[in-house]
TORDOTI-280772 format. One record per residue (C-alpha): y, z, x; residue in one letter. Coordinates in steps of 0.5 Angstrom, whole numbers, plus 500, padded with zeros to 3 digits. Layout:
BEGIN
YZXa/...
END
This chain:
BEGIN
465446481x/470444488x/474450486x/468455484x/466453491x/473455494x/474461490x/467463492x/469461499x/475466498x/472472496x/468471503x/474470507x/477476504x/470480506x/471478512x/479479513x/477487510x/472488517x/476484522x/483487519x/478494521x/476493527x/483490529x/485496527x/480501531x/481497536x/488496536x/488505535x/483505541x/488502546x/494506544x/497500541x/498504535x/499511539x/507511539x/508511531x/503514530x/507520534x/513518531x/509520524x/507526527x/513528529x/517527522x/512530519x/513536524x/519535523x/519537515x/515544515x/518549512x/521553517x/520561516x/523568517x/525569525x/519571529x/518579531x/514579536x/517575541x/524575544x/527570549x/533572554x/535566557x/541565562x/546561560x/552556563x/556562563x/551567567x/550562571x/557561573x/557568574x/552570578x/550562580x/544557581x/539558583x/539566581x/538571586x/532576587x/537581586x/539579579x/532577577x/530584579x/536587575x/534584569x/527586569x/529592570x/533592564x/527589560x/522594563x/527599560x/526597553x/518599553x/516591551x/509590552x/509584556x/515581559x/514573562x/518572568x/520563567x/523563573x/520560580x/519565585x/515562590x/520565596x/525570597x/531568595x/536573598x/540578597x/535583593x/527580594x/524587597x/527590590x/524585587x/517585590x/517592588x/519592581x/514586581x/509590584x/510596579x/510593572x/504590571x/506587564x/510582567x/508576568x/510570572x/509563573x/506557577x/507550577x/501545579x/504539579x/501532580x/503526582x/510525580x/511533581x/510538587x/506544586x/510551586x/506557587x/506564584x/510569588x/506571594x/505579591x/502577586x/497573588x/489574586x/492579581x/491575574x/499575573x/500569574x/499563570x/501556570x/507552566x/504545566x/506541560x/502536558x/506529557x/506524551x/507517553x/513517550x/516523553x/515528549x/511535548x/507536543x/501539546x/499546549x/495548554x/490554555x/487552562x/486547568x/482546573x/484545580x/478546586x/472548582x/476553578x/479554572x/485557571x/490560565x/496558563x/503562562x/503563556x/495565555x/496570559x/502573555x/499572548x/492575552x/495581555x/498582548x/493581544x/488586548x/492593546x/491590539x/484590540x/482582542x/480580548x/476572549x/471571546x/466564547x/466560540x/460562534x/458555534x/460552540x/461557546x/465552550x/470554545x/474560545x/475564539x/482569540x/481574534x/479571526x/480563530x/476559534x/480555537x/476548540x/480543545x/484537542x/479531542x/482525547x/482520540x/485525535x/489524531x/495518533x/492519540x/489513544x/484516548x/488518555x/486525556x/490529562x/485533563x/485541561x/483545554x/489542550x/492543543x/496542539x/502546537x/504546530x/512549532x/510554526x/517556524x/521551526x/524549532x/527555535x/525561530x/525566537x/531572537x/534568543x/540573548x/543571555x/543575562x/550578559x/547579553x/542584556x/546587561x/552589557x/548592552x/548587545x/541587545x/538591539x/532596543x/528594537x/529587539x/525589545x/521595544x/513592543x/515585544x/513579548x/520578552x/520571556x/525571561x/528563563x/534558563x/537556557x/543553560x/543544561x/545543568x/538547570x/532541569x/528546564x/528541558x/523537555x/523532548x/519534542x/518533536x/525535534x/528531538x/525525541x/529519539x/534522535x/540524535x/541532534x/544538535x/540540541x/537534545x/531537548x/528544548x/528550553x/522551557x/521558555x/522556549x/516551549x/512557552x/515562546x/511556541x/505556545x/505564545x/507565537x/501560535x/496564539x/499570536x/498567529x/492565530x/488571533x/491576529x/493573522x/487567522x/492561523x/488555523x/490551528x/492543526x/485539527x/483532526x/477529523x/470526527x/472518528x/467516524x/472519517x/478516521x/475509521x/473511513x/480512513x/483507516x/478502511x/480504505x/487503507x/486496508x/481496502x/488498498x/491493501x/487488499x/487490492x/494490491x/495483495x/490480490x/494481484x/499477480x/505475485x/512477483x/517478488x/520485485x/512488482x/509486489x/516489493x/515496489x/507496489x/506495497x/513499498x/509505495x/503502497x/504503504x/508510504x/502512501x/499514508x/505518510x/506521505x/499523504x/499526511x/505529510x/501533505x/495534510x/500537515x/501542510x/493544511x/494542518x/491536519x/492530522x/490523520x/492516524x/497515518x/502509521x/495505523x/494505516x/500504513x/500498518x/493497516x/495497509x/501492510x/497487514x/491487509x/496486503x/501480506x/494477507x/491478501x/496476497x/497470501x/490469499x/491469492x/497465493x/492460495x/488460490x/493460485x/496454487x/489452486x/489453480x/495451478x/493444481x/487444476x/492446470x/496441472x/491435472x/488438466x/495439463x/501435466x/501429462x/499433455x/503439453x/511440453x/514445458x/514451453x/506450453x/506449461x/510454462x/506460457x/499457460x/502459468x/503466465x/497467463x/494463468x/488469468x/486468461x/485460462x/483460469x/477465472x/472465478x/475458480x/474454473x/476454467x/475459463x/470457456x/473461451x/471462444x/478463440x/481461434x/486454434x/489448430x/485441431x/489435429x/486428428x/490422427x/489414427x/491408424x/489405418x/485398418x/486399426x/480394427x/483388423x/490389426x/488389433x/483383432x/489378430x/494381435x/493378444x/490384447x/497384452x/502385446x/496389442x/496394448x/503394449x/504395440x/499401441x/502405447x/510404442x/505408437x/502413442x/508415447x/512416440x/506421437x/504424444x/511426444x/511430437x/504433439x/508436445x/515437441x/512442436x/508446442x/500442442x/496440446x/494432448x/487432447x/485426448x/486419446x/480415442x/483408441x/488409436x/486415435x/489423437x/486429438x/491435438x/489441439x/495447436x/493455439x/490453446x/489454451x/492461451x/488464445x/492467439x/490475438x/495476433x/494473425x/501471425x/501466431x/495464429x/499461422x/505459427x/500454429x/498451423x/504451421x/507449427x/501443427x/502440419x/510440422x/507435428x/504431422x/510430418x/514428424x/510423426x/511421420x/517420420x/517417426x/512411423x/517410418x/524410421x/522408429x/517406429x/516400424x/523397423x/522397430x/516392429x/519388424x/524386429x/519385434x/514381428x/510386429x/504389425x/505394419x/501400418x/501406415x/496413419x/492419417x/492425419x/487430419x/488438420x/484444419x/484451422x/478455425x/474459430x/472454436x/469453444x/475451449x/474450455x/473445462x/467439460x/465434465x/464432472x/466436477x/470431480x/473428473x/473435469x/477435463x/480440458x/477440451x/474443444x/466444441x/465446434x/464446426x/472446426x/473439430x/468435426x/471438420x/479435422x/475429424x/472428417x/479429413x/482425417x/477419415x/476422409x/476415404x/479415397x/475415391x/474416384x/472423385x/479426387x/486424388x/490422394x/496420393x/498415397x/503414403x/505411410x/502418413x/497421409x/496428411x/490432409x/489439410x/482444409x/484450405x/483454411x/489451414x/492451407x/492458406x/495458412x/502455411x/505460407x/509456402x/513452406x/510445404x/510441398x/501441397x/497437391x/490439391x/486434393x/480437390x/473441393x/470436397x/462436401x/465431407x/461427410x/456430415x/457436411x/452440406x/458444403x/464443399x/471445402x/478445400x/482440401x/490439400x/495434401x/501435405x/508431401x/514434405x/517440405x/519446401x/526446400x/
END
C-alpha cells in the first residue's frame, strides 16, 4: 500500500533524523555553539548548592574603601609591612600577600624587604600575563625562593571564572600557582606534600585525592584549551563562606586571635574602585548584591577546594569520556523522539516536552550534588529539536491517515462517528493501513422487493434518479443512528453498527443492535411518509423493502487495490443478515406482512432488551446454512 510505503519511509526518516540530530549536536558542542548555555546550566546549578558552616581554615583581610581613604591607593610598603606584622603576630600557618610588589612603593620598602625576608610563611604574588595583560613580576627578594606564585585566572568566553589553575608553563618551566603554594605550604605541616597520581603520574595526588586536569571537552566545554593544569572550582560552601576583616579591622584589634591563630591569612583589596573583580557563577548575567567576586576571594575557593580534597578526600567536579557524553546526548534525542511521536494535543504535548526538556537540567542538578558535570543544555536542546521534528513527522503521517479515513468514510458515516473513529484513530489505523480487526459488530442488509420487475418497466434517467430518492433518504437514517454506509448493491445497503471502533463493553455492543433495529424502523417510516406519497405525486412506482439484521463476531478491515481500497467486513455474521434479508415466505413459519419487513436473528433479538414489539418467526436453516437459527420480526416499538 502507498501509505505503508510512506509510514516505512517514516520510520526511515526518523532514523535518520535521530543520527543526523546526534551528529548536529556533537558537532554543534565541538564548536562551541552550545558552550555558553552550557556554562549558563553549570552556573545555576553552582548556584543551588547547599551552602555550608563558615570556613575555619582561612581568613580574608581585605582593604576596603575606607582604608583606602585613609591610607590611600596604591597602598604604601610601609602600610603593607604593617599589616603583615600584625597577621605575623597571630601565629597563622600561611599568610598570602594578594598585593603586587614588583617595585618599591615608598615610604617603608626596606621594612618591607625585611619582614618579607624574615617570615617564610608569607607568600606573595606574580602575574604572567598574556596578550591583553602585561606581565608583573614578584618582588625581587623573593626571587628563586619558591614563595612566590602566579594569580593568573583562566577566563571563560563569556567573562567568567570557573576554572582554577595549579601550574603554568612559561620557558620550559613549570611553575605554581598562588594558591597551591598557600594550600602546599599548609598541608606540608599536616603531614602532605605532592604526590604523582596512582594511575596515571601526570596527575597529582595532594593527600586521599588525585586530582587530573580538566579535559578541554569536559563538560559544557567546547574544546579551547588556554593551556596549563586546570580545574574546576566547586565554590564549596557558597559564594563567600571565608571570615572576611578589613586593614582597620586588623589594626584596631576587632579580629578574634583565633580567627588568625593556625589559619591561611589572605591579604588583598576588597574595595570596588581597585580593578580585582571577576565574574562567576554567582553572578555572571544577574542582577545581584555583589556584581562580582574579590580576587583574594577567588584564590581563598581555590585554597579551600585543595584543602578539602587533601585532607578530607573531597572529589573534585569530574566529567565522563566523550564517548558516554555523546551516549548522553543520543539518548536525549532518543527521548525526544518518543515523545514527539505520540498523539498530538496542544496541552499534553506542552506538559510532556516542557517536562521532558527539564529533565536534563534537573538531572545534572542531581549529578552536581556527585559532582559531576554533563553537557545538560545541548540535551535539553537536543531534546526540544528531536521532539518538534518528531512530532511534525507524526503530524504528517496522521494527516495521512486522516486522508485515508476520509476517503474510506467521508461520504458514509455522521459526524458522530467520524468524530469517534479520529479519537481512536490508532486502533483503526496502523502501520500505514487500515488495521484488519477481529470484533464484534451489527450488519444490516436492506433492499427493495420486486426490485428487478420495477426498474424494467421504468427509462434508466427516471430509474436512476427514483432509485437515488430511495438511497439518499436510507443512507441518511443509516448515518442518523450512528452506522457505517457500507456499501451500495444495486438496490441493496449494507450497513455495518460497531465499526470501525471495536465495542469492548457488552452494553455498547447492545447499543449497536438496538441502535441498528431503530435504523430499520426509521427507513420505514421513511418509505411510508416520505418517500412513497412523494412517488405518487411524481407517478412513481410503489414498493415496499426488507431488512435483514444480525449481530456477531466478524473481520473488518481495508479490501481492495491499493489505489482503490475500501472498508468492509468478511464473516459467517454478514451472510447470515444477507440471508434474513432475502428470506422468502413460506408455509413453514409466519411472517407478517409490511411495507418494511425487518427480520432479526435471535442473536441480535437477544440483544434489544425489550424495547421493540417481536413475533417469532420460528427456527429457520437459511439458505446456505446447515443449521437452524432463530428469527424474529420486528412490529414497532415498545411503548
Amino acid at each position: 500500500m502507498l501509505l505503508h510505503k510512506f509510514i516505512s519511509r517514516r520510520v526511515g526518516v526518523e532514523i535518520a533524523v535521530f543520527f543526523l540530530l546526534t551528529i548536529l549536536l556533537v558537532t554543534g558542542r565541538l564548536e562551541g555553539l552550545f558552550e555558553t548555555v552550557e556554562l549558563s546550566a553549570y552556573d545555576w546549578t553552582v548556584r543551588l548548592q547547599l551552602e555550608n558552616p563558615q570556613e575555619d581554615k582561612i581568613v580574608q583581610i581585605l582593604a576596603s574603601e575606607e582604608d583606602l581613604n585613609q591610607f590611600g591607593w596604591p597602598l604604601s610598603d610601609q602600610v603593607v609591612s604593617k599589616i603583615l606584622q600584625r597577621v605575623i603576630v597571630g601565629s597563622p600557618r600561611v599568610v598570602g600577600l594578594d598585593l603586587y610588589r614588583e617595585q618599591p612603593r615608598p615610604p617603608g620598602h626596606e621594612q618591607l624587604l625585611s619582614v618579607l625576608q624574615a617570615n617564610k610563611e608569607i607568600i606573595a604574588v606574580y602575574k604572567f600575563g598574556d596578550s591583553k595583560q602585561k606581565m608583573v613580576p614578584m618582588p625581587p627578594t623573593l626571587k628563586g625562593l619558591g614563595r612566590a606564585g602566579f594569580a593568573d585566572w583562566v577566563i571563560d568566553g563569556d567573562g567568567a571564572v570557573r576554572q582554577g589553575l595549579l601550574f603554568l608553563n612559561r620557558d620550559g618551566q613549570s611553575k605554581a600557582s598562588f594558591a597551591l603554594h598557600l594550600g602546599l605550604k599548609y598541608l606540608a605541616l599536616e603531614g602532605i606534600t605532592p604526590q604523582p597520581g596512582s594511575k596515571n603520574p601526570q596527575h597529582l595526588l595532594l593527600g586521599k585525592t588525585t586530582l587530573p586536569p580538566l579535559a578541554p571537552e569536559a563538560g559544557g566545554y567546547s574544546g579551547n584549551n588556554p593551556g596549563g593544569y586546570r580545574f574546576l572550582l566547586t565554590f564549596n560552601g557558597g559564594e563567600n563562606p571565608f571570615p572576611t576583616y578589613s586593614f582597620l579591622d586588623l589594626i584596631e584589634d576587632r579580629i578574634p586571635p583565633e580567627k588568625i591563630k593556625d589559619s591561611i591569612v589572605i591579604i588583598g583589596t576588597g574595595a570596588d574602585s581597585v580593578k580585582d573583580q571577576f565574574f562567576t557563577p554567582y553572578n555572571r548575567g544577574r542582577n545581584t548584591d555583589n556584581p562580582y567576586m574579590f580576587g583574594p576571594t577567588l584564590h581563598a575557593h581555590s585554597v579551600n577546594q585543595l584543602l578539602h580534597m587533601a585532607i578530607n578526600g573531597d572529589a573534585n567536579i569530574i566529567t565522563l569520556e566523550e564517548v558516554w557524553e555523546y551516549i548522553w546526548l543520543a539518548c536525549w534525542v532518543l527521548f525526544g523522539m518518543i515523545l514527539g511521536r505520540t498523539p498530538f494535543n496542544v496541552i499534553s504535548f506542552t506538559l510532556r516536552i516542557g517536562l521532558g526538556g527539564l529533565g536534563p537540567l534537573f538531572i545534572q542538578l542531581g549529578l552536581m550534588q556527585k559532582l559531576i558535570w554533563l553537557p545538560s543544555a545541548t540535551a535539553t536542546c537536543g531534546f526540544f529539536l528531536a521532539a518538534v521534528l518528531a512530532t511534525a513527522l507524526a503530524s504528517k503521517e496522521e494527516r495521512k491517515q486522516r486522508q485515508l479515513l476520509k476517503s474510506l468514510f467521508d461520504k458514509s458515516v455522521s459526524p458522530a462517528v467520524a468524530k469517534e473513529i479520529l479519537s481512536n484513530l490508532n486502533q483503526v489505523v496502523g502501520e500505514g493501513k487500515i488495521r484488519t480487526q477481529k470484533l464484534h459488530a451489527t450488519v444490516l442488509f436492506t433492499d427493495l422487493a420486486n426490485f428487478t420487475t420495477v426498474a424494467e418497466k421504468m427509462a434508466p434517467e427516471v430509474l436512476m434518479e427514483w432509485l437515488n430518492d430511495y438511497m439518499n433518504v436510507m443512507a441518511g437514517k443509516v448515518m442518523d443512528h450512528g452506522g457505517v454506509v457500507d456499501k451500495f448493491i444495486g438496490d441493496a445497503i449494507m450497513a455495518l453498527f460497531g465499526v470501525p471502533v471495536a465495542r469492548e463493553i457488552e452494553g455498547d455492543i447492545d447499543q449497536d443492535v438496538i441502535n441498528a433495529v431503530s435504523c430499520a424502523l426509521s427507513m420505514g417510516q421513511a418509505l411510508e411518509n416520505e418517500l412513497i406519497p412523494e412517488w405518487k405525486k411524481r407517478n412513481l412506482p410503489e414498493v415496499s423493502m426488507r431488512v435483514g439484521i444480525h449481530s456477531g463476531s466478524l473481520v473488518a478491515g481495508g479490501l481492495g487495490h491499493h489505489e482503490r481500497m475500501d472498508y468492509t467486513v468478511i464473516g459467517d455474521t454478514v451472510n447470515v443478515a444477507a440471508r434474513l434479508e432475502s428470506l422468502k415466505p413460506s408455509e413453514e413459519f409466519s411472517i407478517i406482512p409490511s411495507n418494511c419487513r425487518i427480520l432479526v436473528s435471535e442473536a441480535a433479538c437477544d440483544r434489544l432488551g425489550g424495547k421493540f414489539k417481536t413475533h417469532p418467526v420460528g427456527e429457520i436453516i437459511l439458505k446456505g446454512k446447515s443449521i437452524k437459527i432463530g428469527v424474529h420480526q420486528i412490529l414497532g416499538y415498545n411503548s
